[in-house]
C-alpha positions in Angstrom: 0.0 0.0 0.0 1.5 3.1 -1.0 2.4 6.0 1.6 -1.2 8.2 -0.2 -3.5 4.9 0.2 -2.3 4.7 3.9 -3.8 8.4 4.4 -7.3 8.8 5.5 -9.5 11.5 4.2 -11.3 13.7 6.7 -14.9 13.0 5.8 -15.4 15.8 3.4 -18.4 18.3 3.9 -21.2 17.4 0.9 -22.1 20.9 -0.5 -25.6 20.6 -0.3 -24.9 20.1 3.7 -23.4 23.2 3.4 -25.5 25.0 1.3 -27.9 24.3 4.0 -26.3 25.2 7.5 -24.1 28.2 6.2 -26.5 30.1 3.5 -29.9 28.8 3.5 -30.4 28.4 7.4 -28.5 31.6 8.3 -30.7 33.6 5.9 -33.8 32.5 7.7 -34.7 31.0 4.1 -37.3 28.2 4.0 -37.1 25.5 1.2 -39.3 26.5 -1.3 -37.9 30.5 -0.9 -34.6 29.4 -1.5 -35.7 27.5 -4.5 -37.0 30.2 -5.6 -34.3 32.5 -5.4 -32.5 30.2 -7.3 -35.0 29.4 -9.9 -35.4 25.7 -9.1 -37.9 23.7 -8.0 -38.3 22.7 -4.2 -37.6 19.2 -4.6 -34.7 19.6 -6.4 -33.4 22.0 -3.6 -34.1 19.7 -1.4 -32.7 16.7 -2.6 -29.5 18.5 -3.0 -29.9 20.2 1.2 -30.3 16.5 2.2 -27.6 15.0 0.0 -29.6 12.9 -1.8 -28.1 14.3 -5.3 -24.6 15.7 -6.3 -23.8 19.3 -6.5 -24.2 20.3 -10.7 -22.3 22.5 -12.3 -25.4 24.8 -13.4 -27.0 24.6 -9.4 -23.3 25.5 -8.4 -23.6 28.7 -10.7 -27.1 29.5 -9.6 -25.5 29.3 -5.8 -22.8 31.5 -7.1 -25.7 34.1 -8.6 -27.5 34.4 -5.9 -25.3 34.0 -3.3 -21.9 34.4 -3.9 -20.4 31.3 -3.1 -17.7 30.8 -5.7 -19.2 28.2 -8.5 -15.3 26.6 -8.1 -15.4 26.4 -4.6 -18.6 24.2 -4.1 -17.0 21.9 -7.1 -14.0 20.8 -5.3 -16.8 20.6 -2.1 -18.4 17.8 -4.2 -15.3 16.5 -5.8 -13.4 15.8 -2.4 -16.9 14.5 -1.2 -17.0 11.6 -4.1 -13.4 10.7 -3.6 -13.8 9.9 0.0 -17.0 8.1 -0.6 -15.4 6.1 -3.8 -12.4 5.1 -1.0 -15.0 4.0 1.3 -16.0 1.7 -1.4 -12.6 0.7 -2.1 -12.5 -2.4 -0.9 -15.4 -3.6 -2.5 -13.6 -3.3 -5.9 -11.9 -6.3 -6.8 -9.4 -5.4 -9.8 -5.7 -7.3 -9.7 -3.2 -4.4 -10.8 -2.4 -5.0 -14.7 0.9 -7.1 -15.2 2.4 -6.7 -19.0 3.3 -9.8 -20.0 6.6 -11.0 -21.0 7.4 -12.1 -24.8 
């Protein structure tokens, strides 16, 4: 195992976890207002506040729009978030490293 597998990931924050406890419940927002600052429809807000759904790119600029959260920012939030989750799975994944074979 080498020295980067060995390192564990803090459990990255998912953005819509985020989205939720730093803009949306600090503004006193409700669900459906939210959603309709940013021109979605309430259960698509929500499913992204309860992290049912990934962060995409055009919610991240609508976030950005309306909120100022840098579009780039919330990206990397839901890139380190897949990475740690695809290491959790990991070990599930049984693929024998490829060996070129001799002629």
């Amino acid at each position: 195992m080498s020295k980067t597998q060995n390192i564990r990931m803090k459990n990255p924050v998912h953005p819509g976890e985020f989205v939720r406890y730093e803009i949306v419940e600090p503004l006193g927002l409700s669900v459906t207002d939210a959603a309709r600052v940013l021109g979605v429809s309430r259960p698509a807000l929500s499913a992204l506040l309860h992290e049912h759904v990934r962060l995409s790119s055009e919610m991240a600029i609508r976030i950005e729009k309306a909120f100022g959260v840098s579009m780039a920012t919330l990206l990397r939030m839901q890139n380190s978030y897949d990475i740690a989750q695809a290491r959790e799975q990991a070990a599930d994944i049984e693929v024998a490293p490829y060996r070129e074979k001799l002629a």
